[in-house]
C-alpha positions as MATLAB code, in Angstrom:
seq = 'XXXXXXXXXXXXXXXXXXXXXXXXXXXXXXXXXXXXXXXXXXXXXXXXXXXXXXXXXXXXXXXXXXXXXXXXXXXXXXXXXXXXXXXXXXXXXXXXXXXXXXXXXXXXXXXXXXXXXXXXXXXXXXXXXXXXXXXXXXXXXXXXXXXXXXXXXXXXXXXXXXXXXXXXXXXXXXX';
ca = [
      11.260   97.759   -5.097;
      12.203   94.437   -3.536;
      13.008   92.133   -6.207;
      11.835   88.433   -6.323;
       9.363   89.182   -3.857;
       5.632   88.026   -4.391;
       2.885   88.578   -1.614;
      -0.174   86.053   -0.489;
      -2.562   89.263    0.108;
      -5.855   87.921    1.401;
      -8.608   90.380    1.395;
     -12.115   90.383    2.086;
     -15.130   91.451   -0.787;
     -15.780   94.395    1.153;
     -12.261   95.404    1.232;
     -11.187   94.613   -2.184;
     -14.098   96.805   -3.464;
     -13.336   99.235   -1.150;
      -9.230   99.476   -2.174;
     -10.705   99.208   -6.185;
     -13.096  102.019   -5.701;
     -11.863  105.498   -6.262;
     -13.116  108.773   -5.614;
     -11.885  112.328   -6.597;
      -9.065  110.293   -8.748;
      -7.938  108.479   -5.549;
      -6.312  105.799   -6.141;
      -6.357  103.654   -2.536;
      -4.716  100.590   -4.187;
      -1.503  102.715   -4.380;
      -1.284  104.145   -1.107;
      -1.693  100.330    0.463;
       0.652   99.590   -2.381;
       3.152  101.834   -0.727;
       2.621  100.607    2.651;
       3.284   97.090    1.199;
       7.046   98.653   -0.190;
       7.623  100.042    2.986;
       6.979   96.878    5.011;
      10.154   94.669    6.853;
      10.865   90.933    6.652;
      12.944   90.925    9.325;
      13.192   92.679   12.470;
      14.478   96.234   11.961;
      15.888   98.962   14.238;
      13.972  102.275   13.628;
      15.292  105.382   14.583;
      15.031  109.283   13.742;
      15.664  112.381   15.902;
      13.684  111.534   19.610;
      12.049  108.501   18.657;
      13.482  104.792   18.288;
      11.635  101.536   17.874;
      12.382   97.995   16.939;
       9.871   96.861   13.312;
       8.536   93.437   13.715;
       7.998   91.223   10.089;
       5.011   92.877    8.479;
       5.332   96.756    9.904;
       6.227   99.748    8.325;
       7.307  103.105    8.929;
       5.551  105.610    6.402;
       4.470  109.208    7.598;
       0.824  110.602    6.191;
       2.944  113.504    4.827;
       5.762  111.159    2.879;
       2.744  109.197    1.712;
       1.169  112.458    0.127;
       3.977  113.384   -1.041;
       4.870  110.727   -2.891;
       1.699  110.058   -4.353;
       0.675  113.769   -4.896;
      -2.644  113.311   -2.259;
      -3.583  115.691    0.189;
      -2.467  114.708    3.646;
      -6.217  115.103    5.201;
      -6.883  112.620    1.561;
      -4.330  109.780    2.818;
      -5.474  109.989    6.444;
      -9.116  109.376    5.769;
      -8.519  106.447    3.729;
      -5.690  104.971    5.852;
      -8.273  105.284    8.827;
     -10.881  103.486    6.323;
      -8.019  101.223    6.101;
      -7.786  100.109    9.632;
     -11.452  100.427   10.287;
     -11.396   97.776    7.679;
      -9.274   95.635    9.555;
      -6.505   95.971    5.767;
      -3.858   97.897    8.583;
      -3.717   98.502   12.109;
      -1.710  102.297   12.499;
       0.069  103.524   15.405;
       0.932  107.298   15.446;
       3.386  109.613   17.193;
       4.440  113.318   16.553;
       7.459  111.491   14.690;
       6.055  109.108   12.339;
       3.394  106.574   11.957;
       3.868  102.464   12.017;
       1.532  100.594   10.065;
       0.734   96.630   10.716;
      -0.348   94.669    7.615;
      -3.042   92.740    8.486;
      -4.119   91.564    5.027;
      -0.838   89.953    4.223;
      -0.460   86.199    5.226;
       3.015   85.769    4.007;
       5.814   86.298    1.690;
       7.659   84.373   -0.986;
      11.578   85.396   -0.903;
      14.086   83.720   -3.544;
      12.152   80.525   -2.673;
      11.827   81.306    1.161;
       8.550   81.692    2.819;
       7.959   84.336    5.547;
       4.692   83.995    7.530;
       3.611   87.376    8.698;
       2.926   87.340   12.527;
       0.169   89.608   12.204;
      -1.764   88.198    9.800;
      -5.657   88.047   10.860;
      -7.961   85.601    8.783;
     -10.857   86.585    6.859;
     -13.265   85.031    9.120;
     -11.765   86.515   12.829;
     -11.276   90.073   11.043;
     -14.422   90.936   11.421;
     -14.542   89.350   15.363;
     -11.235   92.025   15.703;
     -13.335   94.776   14.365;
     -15.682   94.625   16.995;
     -13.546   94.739   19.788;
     -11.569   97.890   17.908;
     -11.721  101.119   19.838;
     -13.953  103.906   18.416;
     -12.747  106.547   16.419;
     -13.327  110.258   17.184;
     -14.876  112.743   14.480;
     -11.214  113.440   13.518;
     -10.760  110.076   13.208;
      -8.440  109.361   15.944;
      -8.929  106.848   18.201;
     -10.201  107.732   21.407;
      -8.774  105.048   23.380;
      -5.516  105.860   25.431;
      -3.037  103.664   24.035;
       0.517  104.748   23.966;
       2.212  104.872   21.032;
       4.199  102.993   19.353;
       2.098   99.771   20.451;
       0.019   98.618   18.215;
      -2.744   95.969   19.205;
      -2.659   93.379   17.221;
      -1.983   89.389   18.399;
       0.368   87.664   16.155;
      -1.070   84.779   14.441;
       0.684   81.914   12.967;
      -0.499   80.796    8.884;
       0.831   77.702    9.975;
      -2.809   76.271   12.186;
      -5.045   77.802    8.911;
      -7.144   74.830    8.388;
      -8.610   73.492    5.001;
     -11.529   76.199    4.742;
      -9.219   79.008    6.084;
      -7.346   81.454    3.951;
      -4.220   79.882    3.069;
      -4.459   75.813    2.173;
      -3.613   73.441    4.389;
      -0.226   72.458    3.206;
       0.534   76.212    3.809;
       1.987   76.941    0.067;
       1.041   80.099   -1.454;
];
């Protein structure tokens, strides 16, 4: 656990109830909880046997099966609700026969030992749901039937810095 560390985690009604909700003991709130652990603050270098990538600020590298297996979930369990997740617009997932790289969307920024870092990725409230309609469709298996390559994940950084007064984060951009 990264220690004095504190999150600005903006999240819609919808998605709130949806990550407080529970069903068969499921606790969803932990598995984004996870991905949240798991994330970078600075640009990483990724690399296990055939696959290498570079992590930007606000992406992590978590597997379906290390997430079930550290929160004792089925792996079928965690992919449904990580695809709920990104249908959501909480995550935007990228996956290979390696791993998988999640994008938190739902996190504007972090606090550090006094040091703010603004999470490129970060989508406001009110253009989430403008992102959602443009996202590709999902498949019964709930893969994405689009033919992006992995690991590119489409998502525009955005800057915390131009949120105006009504936006998610105030407008002298403390948290």
């Amino acid at each position: 656990m990264k220690t004095n560390l504190n999150y600005c985690i903006v999240l819609s009604a919808e998605q709130l109830i949806y990550l407080a909700g529970s069903k068969y003991g499921i606790d969803r709130m932990k598995i984004l909880h996870q991905l949240i652990e798991a994330v970078v603050l600075k640009e990483t270098e990724y690399a296990i046997k055939g696959f290498s990538t570079t992590l930007q600020v606000g992406q992590a590298v978590l597997s379906e099966v290390d997430l079930s297996s550290k929160l004792g979930y089925d792996k079928k369990t965690i992919s449904r609700v990580l695809d709920k997740m990104n249908q959501l617009g909480i995550v935007a997932s990228a996956q290979s026969n390696r791993t998988s790289i999640h994008t938190l969307k739902c996190i504007s920024a972090w606090m550090q030992d006094g040091s703010r870092i603004d999470n490129p990725f970060y989508i406001r409230l009110k253009d989430r749901a403008t992102e959602r309609e443009n996202t590709p469709a999902t498949s019964d298996e709930g893969k994405q039937t689009s033919s992006s390559s992995f690991p590119f994940v489409s998502v525009s950084p955005q800057t915390t810095a131009t949120e105006d007064s009504d936006g998610d984060v105030p407008a002298d951009n403390r948290i």
